[in-house]
C-alpha positions in Angstrom: -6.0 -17.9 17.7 -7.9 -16.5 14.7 -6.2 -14.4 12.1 -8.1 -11.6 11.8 -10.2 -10.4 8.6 -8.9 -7.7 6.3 -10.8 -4.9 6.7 -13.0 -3.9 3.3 -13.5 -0.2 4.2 -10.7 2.0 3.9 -10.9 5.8 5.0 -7.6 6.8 2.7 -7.3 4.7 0.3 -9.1 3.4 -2.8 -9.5 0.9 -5.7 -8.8 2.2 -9.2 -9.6 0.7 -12.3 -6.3 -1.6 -14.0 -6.0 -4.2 -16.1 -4.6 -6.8 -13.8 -3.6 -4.2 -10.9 -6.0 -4.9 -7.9 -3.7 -3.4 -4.6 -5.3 0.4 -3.2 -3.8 4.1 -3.8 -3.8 6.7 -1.4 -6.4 8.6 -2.3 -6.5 11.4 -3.8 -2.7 10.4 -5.1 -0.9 8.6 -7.7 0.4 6.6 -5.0 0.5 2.7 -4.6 0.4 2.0 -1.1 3.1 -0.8 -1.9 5.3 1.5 -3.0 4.6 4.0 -0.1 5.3 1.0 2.3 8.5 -0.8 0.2 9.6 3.1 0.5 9.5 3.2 4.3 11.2 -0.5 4.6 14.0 0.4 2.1 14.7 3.6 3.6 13.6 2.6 6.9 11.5 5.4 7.7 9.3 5.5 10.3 5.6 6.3 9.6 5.8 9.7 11.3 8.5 10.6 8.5 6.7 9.5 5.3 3.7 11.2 6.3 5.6 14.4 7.0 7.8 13.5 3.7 4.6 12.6 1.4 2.4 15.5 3.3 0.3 12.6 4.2 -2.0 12.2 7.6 0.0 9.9 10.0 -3.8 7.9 9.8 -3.2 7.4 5.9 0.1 5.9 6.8 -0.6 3.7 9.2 -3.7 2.8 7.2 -1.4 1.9 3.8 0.9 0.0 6.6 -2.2 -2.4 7.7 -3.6 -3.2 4.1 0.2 -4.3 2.7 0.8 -6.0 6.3 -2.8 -8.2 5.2 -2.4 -8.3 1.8 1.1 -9.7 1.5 -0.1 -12.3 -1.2 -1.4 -10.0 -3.2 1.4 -7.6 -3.5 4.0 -10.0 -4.1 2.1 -11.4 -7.1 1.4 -8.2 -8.5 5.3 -7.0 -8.3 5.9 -10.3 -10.3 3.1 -9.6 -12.4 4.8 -6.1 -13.2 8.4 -7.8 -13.7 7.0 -9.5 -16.1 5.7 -6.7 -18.1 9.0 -4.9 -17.8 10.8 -7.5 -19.5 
């Protein structure tokens, strides 16, 4: 079986320009939808309580949830990418 393509089109969340930083925000926020997700995992929150926690839509949630689930790659390179600028 297929893996399935990302989606492109996201209803809540969007690019912004960066330097090197290519992952989505929730729109409207100052919020990385890596953070929002590593968050819930850490924490283990379930989606229904960081929306009610971030005054989110359950939607934008779930929706942050999908891209970091199918943009793993991504994310992980960028959080060594920003290691590295810490340092």
């Amino acid at each position: 079986m297929a893996t399935p393509e990302p989606k492109t089109q996201w209803q809540y969340l969007e690019k912004r320009p960066h330097p090197w930083r290519q992952q989505l925000y929730i729109k409207g926020r100052k919020q990385r939808v890596f953070t929002l997700w590593m968050d819930m995992l850490v924490n283990e929150l379930t989606p229904e309580e960081v929306a009610e926690n971030k005054e989110l839509p359950l939607a934008a949630v779930q929706e942050a949830i999908e891209y970091c689930q199918t943009h793993q790659e991504l994310l992980h390179k960028e959080a060594a990418l920003e290691r590295r600028h810490l340092e």
